[in-house]
N, C-alpha and C positions, 0 to 999 in steps of 0.2 A: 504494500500500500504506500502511496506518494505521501511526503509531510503535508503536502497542500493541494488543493482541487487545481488552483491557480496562483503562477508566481510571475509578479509583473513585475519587470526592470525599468525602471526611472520613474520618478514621481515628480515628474513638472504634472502639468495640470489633463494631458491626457492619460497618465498612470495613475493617478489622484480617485480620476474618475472613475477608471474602470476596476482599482481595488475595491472602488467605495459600494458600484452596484454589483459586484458580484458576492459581496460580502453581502450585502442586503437580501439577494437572493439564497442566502443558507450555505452558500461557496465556503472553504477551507483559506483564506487567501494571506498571500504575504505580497511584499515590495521589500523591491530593493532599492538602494540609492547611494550613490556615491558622494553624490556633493550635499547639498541643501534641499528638504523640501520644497516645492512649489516651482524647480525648476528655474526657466532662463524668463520667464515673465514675471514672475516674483522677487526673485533676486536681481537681477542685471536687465531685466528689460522695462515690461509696462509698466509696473508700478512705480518703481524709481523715476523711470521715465515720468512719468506723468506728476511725481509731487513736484519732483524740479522743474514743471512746464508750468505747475500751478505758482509756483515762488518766482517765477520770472513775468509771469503773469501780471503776476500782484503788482510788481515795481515797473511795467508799463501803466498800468492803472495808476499809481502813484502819480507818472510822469504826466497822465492827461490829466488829472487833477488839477495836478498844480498848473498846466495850462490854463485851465477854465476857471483859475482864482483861487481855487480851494486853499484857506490858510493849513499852512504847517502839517501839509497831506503823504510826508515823505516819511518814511523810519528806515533804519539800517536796519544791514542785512549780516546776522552775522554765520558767515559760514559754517564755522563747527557747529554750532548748535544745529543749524539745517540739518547739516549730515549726519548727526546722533541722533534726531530725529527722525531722519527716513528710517536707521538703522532700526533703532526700536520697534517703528512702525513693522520692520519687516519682520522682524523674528515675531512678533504677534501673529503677524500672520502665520508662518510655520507653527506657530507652537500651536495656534488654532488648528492649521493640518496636521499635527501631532496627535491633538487629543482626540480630534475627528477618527482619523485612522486606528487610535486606542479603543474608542467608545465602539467602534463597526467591527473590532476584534480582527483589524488587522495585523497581522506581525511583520513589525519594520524590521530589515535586516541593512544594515550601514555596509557599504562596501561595494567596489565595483564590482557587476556582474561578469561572469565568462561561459556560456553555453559548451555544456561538455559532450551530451548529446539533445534529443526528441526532451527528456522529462528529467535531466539532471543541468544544476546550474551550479557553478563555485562563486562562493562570495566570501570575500573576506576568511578566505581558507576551510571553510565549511562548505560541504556538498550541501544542493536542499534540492529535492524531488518536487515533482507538481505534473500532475496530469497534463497541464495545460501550462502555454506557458506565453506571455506576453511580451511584447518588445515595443516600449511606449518611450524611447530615447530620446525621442525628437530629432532634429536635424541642424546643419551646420552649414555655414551661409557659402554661397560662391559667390566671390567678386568677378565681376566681367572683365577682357581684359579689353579694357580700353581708356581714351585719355582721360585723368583726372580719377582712376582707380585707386588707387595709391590714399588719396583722402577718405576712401568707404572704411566705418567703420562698422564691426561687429556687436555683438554685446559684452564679448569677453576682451575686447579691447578698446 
């Protein structure tokens, strides 16, 4: 008998999902992960992205303010504090996908996965069986090659 019905590799937000319904469906299920929960939109893309689109935001608004009169409509901006703040922000989040995963009785296993064969996986120097087995890694960007590539960047860079 397999340790698991289902063992799905990476937990950005489409592994997320699919340990979450198939646990919900009476599944046996685990995830793996090597880096961070929530993946590359959690950690390094949307999210960040977006608080830092919202703080740049702000101090355009600031700046038509004080066009249109507004007294004394400017405040600094103080960098570190921003950045310990997304941080924060972010491990909330994870930790929310943490206990999500805990409560749905999925078992996290930390570590890069390696497919050995159909229903064996090693992670982090442990074999784990599963009937089934998912590959929810996500993908990695291709830059084109052409002029002005050189400026694309990534999410890990």
């Amino acid at each position: 008998m397999a340790d698991f019905d289902i063992l799905v590799i990476g937990a950005g937000s489409g592994g997320l999902a699919a340990a979450k319904q198939a646990a919900s469906l009476g599944a046996r299920v685990a995830i793996a992960e090597s880096r961070t929960l929530g993946g590359t939109c959690v950690n390094r893309g949307c999210v960040p992205k977006k608080l830092l689109i919202n703080a740049a935001e702000f101090i355009h608004q600031q700046q038509v303010a004080a066009s249109l009169q507004w007294v004394n409509p400017t405040g600094l901006l103080d960098w570190q504090r921003l950045q310990t703040a997304i941080a924060e922000h972010l491990q909330g989040i994870r930790q929310s996908q943490q206990e999500s995963l805990q409560a749905a009785n999925v078992h996290i296993v930390r570590g890069t996965a390696r497919l050995l064969d159909a229903h064996r996986v090693e992670v982090a120097g442990q074999t784990i069986t599963a009937q089934h087995i998912v590959i929810a890694v996500g993908g990695a960007p291709t830059v084109p090659d052409m002029p002005g590539a050189a400026f694309a960047l990534g999410s890990t860079k």
